[in-house]
PyMOL Python script that loads the backbone (N, CA, C, O; Angstrom):
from pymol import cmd

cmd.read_pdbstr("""\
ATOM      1  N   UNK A   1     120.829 -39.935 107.692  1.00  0.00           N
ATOM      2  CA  UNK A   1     120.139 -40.112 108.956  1.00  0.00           C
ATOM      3  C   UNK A   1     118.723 -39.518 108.913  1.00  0.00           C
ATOM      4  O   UNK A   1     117.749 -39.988 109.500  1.00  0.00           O
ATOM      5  N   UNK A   2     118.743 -38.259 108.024  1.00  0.00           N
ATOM      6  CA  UNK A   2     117.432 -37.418 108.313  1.00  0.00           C
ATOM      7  C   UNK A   2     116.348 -38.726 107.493  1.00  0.00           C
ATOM      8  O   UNK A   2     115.399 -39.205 108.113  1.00  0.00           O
ATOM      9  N   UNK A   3     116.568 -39.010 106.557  1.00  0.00           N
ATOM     10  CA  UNK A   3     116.027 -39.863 105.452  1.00  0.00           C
ATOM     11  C   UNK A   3     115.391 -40.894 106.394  1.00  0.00           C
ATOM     12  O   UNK A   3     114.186 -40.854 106.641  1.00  0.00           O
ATOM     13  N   UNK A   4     116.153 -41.754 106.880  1.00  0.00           N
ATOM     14  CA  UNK A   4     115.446 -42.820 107.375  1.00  0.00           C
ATOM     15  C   UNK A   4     114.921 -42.788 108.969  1.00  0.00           C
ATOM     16  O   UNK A   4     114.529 -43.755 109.622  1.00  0.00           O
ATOM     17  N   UNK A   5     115.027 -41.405 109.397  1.00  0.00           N
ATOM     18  CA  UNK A   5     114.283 -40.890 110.750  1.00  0.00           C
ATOM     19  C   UNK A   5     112.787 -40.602 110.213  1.00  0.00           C
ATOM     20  O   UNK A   5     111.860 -41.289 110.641  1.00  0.00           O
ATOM     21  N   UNK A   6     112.553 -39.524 109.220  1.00  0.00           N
ATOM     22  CA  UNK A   6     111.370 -39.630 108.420  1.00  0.00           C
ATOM     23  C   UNK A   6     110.761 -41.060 107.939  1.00  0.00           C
ATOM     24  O   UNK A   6     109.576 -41.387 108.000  1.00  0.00           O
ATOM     25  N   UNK A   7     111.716 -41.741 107.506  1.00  0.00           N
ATOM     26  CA  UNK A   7     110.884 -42.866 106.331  1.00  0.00           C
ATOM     27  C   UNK A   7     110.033 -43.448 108.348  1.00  0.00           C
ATOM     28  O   UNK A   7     108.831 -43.299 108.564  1.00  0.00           O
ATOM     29  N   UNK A   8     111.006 -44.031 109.434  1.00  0.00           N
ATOM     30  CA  UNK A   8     110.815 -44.154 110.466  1.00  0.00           C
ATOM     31  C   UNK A   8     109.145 -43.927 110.856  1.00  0.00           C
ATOM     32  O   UNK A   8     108.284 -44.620 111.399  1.00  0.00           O
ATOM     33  N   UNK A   9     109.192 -42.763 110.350  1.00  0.00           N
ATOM     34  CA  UNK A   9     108.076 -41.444 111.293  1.00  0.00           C
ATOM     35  C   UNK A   9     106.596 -41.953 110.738  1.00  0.00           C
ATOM     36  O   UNK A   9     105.582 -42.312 111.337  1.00  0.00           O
ATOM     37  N   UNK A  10     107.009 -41.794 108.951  1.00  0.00           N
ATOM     38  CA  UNK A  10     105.755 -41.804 108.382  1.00  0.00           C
ATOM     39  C   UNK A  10     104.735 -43.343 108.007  1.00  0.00           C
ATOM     40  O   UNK A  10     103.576 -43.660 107.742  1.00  0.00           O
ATOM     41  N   UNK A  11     106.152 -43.975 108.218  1.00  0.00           N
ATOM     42  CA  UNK A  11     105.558 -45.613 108.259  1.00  0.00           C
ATOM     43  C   UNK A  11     104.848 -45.880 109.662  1.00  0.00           C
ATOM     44  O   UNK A  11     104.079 -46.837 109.748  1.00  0.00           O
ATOM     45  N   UNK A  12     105.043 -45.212 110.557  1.00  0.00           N
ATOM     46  CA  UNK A  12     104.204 -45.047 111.774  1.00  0.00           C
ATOM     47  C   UNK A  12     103.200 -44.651 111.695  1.00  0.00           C
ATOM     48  O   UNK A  12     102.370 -44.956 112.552  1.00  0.00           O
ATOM     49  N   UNK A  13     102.871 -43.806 110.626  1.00  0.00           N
ATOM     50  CA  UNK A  13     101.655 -43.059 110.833  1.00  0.00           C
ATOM     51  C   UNK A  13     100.458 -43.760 109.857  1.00  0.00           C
ATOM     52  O   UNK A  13      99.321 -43.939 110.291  1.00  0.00           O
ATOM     53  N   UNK A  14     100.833 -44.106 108.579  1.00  0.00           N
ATOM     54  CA  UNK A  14     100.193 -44.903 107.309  1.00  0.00           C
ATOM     55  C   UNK A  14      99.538 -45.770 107.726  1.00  0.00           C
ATOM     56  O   UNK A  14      99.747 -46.066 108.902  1.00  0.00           O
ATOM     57  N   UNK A  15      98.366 -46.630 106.891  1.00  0.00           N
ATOM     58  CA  UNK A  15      97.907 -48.033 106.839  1.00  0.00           C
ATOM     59  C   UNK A  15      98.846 -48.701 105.980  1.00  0.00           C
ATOM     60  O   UNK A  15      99.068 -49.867 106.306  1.00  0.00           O
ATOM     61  N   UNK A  16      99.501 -48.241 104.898  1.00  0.00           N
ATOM     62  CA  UNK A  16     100.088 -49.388 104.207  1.00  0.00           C
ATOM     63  C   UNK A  16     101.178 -48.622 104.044  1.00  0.00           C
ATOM     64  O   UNK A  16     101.263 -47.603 103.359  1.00  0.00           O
ATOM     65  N   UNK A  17     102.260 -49.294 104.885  1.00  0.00           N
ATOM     66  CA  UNK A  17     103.855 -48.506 105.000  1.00  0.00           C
ATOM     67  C   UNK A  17     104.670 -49.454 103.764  1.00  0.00           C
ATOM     68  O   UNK A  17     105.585 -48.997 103.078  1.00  0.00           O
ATOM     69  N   UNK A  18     104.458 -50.006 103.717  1.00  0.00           N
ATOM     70  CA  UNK A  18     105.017 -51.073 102.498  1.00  0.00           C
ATOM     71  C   UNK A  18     105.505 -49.867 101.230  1.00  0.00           C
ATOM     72  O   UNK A  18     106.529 -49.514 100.645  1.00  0.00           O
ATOM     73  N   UNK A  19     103.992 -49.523 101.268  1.00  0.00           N
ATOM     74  CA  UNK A  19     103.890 -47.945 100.038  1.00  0.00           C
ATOM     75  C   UNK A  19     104.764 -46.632 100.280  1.00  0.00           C
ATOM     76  O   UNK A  19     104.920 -45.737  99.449  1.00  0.00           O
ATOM     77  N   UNK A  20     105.330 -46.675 101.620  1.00  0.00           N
ATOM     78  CA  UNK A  20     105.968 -45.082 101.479  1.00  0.00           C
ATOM     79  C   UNK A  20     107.048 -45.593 101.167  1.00  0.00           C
ATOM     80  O   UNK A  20     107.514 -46.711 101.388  1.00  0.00           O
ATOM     81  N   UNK A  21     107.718 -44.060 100.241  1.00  0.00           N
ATOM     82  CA  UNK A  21     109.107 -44.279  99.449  1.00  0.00           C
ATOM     83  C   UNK A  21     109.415 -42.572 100.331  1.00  0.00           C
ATOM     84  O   UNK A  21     108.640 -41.615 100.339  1.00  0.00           O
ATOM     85  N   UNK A  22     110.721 -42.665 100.962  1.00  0.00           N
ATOM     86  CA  UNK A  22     111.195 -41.325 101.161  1.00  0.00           C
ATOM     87  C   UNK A  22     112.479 -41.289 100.388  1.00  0.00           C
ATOM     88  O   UNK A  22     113.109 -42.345 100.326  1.00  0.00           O
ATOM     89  N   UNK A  23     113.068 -39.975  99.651  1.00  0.00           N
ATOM     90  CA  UNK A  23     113.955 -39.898  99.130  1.00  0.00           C
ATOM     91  C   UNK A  23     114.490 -38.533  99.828  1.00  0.00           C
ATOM     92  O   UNK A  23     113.831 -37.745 100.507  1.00  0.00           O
ATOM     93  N   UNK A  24     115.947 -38.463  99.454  1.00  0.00           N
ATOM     94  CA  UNK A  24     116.820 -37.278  99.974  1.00  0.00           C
ATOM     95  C   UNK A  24     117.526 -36.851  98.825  1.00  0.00           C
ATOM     96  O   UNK A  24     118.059 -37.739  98.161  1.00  0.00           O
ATOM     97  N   UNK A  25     117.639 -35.698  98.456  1.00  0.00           N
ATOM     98  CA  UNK A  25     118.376 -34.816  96.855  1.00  0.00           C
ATOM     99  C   UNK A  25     118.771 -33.581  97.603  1.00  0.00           C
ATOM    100  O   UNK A  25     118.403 -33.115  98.681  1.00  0.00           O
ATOM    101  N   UNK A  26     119.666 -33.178  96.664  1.00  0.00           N
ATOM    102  CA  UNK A  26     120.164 -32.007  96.959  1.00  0.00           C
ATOM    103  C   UNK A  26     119.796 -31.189  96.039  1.00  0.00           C
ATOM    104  O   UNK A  26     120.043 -31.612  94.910  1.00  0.00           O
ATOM    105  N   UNK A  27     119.051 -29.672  96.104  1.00  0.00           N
ATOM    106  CA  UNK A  27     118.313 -28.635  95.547  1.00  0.00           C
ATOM    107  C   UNK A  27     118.903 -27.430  96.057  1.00  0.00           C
ATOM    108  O   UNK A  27     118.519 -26.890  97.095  1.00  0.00           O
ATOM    109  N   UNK A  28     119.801 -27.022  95.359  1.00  0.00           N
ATOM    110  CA  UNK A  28     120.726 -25.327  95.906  1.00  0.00           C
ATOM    111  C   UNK A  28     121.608 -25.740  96.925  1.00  0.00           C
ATOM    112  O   UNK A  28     122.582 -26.493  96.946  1.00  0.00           O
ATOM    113  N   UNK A  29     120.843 -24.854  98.014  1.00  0.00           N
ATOM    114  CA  UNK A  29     121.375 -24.930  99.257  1.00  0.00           C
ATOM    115  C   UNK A  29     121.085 -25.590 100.237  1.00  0.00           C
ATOM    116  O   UNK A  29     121.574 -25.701 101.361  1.00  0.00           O
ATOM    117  N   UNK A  30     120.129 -26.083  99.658  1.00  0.00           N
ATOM    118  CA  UNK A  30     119.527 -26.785 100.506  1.00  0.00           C
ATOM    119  C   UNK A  30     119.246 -28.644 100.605  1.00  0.00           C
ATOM    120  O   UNK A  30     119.415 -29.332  99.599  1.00  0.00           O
ATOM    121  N   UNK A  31     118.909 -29.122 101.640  1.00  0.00           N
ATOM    122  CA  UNK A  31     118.255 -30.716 101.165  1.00  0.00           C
ATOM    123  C   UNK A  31     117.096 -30.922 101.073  1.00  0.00           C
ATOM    124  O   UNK A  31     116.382 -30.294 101.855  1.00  0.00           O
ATOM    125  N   UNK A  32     116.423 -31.887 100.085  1.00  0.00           N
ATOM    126  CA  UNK A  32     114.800 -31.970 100.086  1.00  0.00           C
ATOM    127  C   UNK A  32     114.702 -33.488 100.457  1.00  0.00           C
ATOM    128  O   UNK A  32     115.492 -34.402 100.222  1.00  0.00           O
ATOM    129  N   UNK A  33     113.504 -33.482 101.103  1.00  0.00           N
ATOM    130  CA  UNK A  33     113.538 -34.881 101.346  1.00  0.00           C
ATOM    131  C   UNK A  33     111.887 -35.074 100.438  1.00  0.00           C
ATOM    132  O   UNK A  33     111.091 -34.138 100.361  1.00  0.00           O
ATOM    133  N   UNK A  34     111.697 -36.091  99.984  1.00  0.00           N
ATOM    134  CA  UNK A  34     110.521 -35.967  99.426  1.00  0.00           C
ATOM    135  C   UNK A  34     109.826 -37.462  99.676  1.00  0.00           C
ATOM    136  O   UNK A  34     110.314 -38.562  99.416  1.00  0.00           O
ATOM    137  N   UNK A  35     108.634 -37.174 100.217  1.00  0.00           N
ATOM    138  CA  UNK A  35     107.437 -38.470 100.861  1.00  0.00           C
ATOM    139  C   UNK A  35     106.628 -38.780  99.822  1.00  0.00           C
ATOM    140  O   UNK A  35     105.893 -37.953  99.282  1.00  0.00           O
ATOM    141  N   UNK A  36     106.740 -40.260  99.411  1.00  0.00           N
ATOM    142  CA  UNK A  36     105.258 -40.382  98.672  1.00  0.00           C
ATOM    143  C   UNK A  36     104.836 -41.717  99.688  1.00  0.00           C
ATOM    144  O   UNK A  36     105.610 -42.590 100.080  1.00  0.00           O
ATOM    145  N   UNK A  37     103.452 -41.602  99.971  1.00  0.00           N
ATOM    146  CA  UNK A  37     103.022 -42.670 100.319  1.00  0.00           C
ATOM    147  C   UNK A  37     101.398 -43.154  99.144  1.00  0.00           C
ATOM    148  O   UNK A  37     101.011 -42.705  98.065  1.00  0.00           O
ATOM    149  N   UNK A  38     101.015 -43.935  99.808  1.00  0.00           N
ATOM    150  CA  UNK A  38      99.898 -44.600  99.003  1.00  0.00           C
ATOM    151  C   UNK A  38      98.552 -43.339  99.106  1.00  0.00           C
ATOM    152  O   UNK A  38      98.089 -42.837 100.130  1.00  0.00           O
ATOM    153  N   UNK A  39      98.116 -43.046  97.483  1.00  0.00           N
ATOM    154  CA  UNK A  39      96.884 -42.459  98.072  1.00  0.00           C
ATOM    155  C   UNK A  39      95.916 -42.160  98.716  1.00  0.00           C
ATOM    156  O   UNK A  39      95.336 -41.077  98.648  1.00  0.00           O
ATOM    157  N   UNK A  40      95.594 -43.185  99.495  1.00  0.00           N
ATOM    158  CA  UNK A  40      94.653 -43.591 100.265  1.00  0.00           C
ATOM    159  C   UNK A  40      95.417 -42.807 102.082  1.00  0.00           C
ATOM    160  O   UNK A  40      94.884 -42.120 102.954  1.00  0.00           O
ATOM    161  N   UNK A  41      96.294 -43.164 101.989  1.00  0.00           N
ATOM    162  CA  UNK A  41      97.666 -42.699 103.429  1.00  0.00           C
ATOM    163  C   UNK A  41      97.823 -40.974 103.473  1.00  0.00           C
ATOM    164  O   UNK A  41      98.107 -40.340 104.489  1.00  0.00           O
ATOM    165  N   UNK A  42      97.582 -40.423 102.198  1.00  0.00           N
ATOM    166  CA  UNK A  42      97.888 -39.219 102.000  1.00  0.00           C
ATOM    167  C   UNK A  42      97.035 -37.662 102.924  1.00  0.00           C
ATOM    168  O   UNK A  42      97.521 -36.534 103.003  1.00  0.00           O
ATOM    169  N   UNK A  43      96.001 -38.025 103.368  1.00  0.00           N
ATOM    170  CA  UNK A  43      95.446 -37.446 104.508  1.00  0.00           C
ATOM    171  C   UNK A  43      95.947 -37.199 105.608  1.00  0.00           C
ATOM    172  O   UNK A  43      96.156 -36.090 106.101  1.00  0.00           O
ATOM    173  N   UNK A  44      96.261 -38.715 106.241  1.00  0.00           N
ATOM    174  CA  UNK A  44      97.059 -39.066 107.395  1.00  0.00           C
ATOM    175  C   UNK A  44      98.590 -38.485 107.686  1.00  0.00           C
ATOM    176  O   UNK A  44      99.021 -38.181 108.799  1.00  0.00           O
ATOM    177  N   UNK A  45      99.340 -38.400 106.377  1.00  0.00           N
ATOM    178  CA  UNK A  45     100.278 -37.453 105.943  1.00  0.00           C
ATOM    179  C   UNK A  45     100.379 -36.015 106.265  1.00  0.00           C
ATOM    180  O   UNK A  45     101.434 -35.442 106.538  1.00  0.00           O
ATOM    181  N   UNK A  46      99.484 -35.601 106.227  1.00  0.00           N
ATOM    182  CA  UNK A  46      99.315 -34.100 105.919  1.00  0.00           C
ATOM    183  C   UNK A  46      98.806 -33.911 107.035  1.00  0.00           C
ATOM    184  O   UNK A  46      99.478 -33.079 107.644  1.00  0.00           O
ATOM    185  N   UNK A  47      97.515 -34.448 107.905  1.00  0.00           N
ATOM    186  CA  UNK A  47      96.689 -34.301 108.997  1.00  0.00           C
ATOM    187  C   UNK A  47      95.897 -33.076 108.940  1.00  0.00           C
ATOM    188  O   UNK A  47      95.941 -32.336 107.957  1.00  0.00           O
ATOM    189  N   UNK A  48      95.010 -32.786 110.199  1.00  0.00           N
ATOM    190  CA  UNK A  48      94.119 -31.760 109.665  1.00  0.00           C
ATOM    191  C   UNK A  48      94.206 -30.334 109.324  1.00  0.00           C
ATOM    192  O   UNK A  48      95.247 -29.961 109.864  1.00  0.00           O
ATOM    193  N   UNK A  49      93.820 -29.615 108.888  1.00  0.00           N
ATOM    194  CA  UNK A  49      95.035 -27.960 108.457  1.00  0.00           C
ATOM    195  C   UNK A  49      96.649 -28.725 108.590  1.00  0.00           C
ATOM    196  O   UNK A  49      97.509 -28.115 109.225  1.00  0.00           O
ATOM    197  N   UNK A  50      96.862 -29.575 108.191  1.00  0.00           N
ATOM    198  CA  UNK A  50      98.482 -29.457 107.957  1.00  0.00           C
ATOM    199  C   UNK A  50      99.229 -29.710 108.845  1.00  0.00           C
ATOM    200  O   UNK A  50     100.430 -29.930 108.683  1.00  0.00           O
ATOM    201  N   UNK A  51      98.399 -29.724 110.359  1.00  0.00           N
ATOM    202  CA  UNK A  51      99.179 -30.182 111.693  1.00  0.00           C
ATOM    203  C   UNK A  51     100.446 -31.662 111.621  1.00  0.00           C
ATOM    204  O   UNK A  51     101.555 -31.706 112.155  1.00  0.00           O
ATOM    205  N   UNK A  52      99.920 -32.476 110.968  1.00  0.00           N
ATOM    206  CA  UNK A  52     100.987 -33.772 110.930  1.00  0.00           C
ATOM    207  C   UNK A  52     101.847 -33.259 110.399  1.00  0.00           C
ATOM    208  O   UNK A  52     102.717 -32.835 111.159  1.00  0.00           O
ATOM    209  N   UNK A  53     102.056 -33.037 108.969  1.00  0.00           N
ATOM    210  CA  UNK A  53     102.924 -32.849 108.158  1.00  0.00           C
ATOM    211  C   UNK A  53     103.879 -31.335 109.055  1.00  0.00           C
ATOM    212  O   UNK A  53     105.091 -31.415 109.252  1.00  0.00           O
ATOM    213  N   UNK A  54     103.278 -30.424 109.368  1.00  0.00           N
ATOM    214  CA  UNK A  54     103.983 -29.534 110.398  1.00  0.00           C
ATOM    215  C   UNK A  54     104.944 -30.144 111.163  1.00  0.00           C
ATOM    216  O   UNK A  54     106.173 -30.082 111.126  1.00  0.00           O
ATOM    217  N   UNK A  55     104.148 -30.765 111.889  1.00  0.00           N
ATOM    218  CA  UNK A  55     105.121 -31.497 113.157  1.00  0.00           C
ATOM    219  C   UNK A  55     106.441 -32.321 112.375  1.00  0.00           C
ATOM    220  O   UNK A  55     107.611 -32.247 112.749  1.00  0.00           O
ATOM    221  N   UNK A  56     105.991 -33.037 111.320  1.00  0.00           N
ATOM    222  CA  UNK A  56     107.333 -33.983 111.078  1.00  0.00           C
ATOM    223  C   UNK A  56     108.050 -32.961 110.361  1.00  0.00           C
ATOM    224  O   UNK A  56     109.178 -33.431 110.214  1.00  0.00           O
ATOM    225  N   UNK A  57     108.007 -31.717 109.787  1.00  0.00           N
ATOM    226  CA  UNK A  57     108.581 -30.514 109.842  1.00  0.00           C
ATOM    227  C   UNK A  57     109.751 -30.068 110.574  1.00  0.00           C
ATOM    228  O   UNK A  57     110.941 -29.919 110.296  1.00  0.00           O
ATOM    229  N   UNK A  58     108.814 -29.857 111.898  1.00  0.00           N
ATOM    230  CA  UNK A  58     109.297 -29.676 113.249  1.00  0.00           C
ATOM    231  C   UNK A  58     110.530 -30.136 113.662  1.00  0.00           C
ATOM    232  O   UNK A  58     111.440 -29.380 114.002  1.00  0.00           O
ATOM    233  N   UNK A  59     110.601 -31.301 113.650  1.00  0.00           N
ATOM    234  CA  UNK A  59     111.107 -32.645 113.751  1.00  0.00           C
ATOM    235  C   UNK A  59     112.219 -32.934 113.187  1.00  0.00           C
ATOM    236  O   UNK A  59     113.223 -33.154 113.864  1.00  0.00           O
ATOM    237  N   UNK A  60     112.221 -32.974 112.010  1.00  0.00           N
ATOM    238  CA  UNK A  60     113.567 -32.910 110.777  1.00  0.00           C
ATOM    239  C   UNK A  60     114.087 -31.587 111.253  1.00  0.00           C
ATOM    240  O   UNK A  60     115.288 -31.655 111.514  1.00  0.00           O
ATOM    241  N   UNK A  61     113.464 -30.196 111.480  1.00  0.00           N
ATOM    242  CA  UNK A  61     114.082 -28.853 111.456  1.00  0.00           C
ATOM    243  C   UNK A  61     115.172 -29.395 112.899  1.00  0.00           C
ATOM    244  O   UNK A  61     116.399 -29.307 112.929  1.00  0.00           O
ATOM    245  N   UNK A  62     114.348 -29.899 113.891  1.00  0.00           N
ATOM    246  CA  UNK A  62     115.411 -30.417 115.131  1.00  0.00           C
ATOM    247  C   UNK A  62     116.549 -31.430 115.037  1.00  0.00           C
ATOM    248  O   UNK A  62     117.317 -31.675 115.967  1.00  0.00           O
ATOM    249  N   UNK A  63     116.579 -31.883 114.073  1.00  0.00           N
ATOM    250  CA  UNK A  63     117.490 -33.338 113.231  1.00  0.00           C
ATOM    251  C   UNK A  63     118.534 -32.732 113.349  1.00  0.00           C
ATOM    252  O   UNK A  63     119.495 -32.824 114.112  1.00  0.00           O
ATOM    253  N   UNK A  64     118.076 -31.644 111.932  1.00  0.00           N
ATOM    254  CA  UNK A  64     119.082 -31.235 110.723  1.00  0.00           C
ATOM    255  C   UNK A  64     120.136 -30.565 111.240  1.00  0.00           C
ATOM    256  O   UNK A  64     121.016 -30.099 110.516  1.00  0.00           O
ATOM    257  N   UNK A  65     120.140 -30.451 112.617  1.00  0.00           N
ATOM    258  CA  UNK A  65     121.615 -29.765 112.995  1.00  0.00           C
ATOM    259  C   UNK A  65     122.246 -28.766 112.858  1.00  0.00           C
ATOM    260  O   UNK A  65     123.443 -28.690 113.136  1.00  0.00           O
ATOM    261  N   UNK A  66     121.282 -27.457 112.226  1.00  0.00           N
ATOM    262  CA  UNK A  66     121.326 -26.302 111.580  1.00  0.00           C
ATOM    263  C   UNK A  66     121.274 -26.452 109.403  1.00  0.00           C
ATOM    264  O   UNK A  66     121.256 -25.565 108.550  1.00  0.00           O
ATOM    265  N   UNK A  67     121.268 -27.582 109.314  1.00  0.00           N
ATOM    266  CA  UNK A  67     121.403 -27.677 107.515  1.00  0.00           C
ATOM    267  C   UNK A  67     120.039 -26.969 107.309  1.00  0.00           C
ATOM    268  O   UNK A  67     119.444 -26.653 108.340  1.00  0.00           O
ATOM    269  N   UNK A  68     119.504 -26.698 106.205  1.00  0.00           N
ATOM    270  CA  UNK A  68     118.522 -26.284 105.720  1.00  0.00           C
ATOM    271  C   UNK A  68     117.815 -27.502 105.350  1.00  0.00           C
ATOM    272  O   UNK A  68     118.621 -28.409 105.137  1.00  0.00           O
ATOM    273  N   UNK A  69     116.399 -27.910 105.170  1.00  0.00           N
ATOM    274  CA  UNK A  69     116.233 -29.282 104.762  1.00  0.00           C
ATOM    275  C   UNK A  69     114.619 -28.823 104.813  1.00  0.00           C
ATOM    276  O   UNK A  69     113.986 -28.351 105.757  1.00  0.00           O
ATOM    277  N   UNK A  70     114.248 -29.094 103.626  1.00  0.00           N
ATOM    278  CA  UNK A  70     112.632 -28.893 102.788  1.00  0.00           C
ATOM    279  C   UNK A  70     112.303 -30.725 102.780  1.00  0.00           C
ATOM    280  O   UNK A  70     112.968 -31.645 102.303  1.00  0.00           O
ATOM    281  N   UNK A  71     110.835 -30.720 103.618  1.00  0.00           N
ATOM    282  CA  UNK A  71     110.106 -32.056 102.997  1.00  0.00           C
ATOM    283  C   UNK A  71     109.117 -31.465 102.702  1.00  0.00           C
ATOM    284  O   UNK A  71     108.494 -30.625 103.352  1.00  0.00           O
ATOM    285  N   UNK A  72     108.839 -32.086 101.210  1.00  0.00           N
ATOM    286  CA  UNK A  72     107.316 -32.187 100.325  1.00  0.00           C
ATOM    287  C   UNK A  72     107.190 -33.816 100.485  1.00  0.00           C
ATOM    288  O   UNK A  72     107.923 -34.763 100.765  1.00  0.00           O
ATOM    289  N   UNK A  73     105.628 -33.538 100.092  1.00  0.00           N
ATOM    290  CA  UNK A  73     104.775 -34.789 100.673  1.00  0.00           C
ATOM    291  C   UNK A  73     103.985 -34.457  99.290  1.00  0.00           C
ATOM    292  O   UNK A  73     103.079 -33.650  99.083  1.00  0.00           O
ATOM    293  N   UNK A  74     104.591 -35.289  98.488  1.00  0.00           N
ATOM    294  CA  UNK A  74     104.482 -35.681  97.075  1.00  0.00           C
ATOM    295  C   UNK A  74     102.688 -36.256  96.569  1.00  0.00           C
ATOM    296  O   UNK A  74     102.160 -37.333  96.843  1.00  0.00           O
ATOM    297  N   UNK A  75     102.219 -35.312  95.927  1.00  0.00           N
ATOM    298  CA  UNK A  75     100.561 -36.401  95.444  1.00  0.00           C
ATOM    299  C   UNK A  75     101.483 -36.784  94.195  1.00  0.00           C
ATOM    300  O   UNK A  75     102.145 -36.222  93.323  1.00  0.00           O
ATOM    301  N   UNK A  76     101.077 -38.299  94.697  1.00  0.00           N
ATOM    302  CA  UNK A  76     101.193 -39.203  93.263  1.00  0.00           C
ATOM    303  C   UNK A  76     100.387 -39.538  92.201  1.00  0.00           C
ATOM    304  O   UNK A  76     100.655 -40.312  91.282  1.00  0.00           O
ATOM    305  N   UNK A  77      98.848 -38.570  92.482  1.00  0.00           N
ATOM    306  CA  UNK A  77      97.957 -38.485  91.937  1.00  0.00           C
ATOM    307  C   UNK A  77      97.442 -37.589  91.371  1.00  0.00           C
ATOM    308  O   UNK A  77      96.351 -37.467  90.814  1.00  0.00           O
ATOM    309  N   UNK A  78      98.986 -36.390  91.665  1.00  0.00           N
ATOM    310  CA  UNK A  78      98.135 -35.087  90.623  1.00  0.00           C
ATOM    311  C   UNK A  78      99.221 -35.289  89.453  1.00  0.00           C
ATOM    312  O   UNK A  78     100.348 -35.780  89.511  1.00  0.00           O
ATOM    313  N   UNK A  79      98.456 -34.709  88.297  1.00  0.00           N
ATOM    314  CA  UNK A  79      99.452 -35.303  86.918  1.00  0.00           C
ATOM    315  C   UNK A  79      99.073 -34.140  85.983  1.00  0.00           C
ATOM    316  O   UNK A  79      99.532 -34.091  84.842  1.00  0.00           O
TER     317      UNK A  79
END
""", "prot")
cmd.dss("prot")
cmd.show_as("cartoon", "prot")
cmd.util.cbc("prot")
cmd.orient("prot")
């Protein structure tokens, strides 16, 4: 559910939603959900000091129902 409430969120926010891929893994104790969208989208992602990406934070933390649950917002452009 958390997965495709995010994928939901961030295809809202992008120019080219076609490009975001959200994935969900399990890491310890926790769940990660991890965002890549198109380079160009990756601003819009994050927003200014970090405010967007906070909020959809926010957001999943209100989902998750008490689970623990980490999203990174993946550069597909650092290598």
């Amino acid at each position: 559910m958390l997965q495709q409430a995010v994928d939901h969120l961030v295809r809202g926010i992008v120019s080219e939603p076609d490009d975001v891929l959200v994935e969900e893994r399990r890491a310890g104790r926790q769940d990660v959900i991890d965002v890549r969208v198109a380079p160009a989208d990756l601003g819009r992602v994050i927003g200014r000091s970090g405010r967007t990406a906070q909020a959809l934070r926010t957001v999943v933390d209100a989902l998750a129902d008490g689970r623990r649950v980490r999203v990174n917002i993946v550069d597909t452009d650092a290598a």
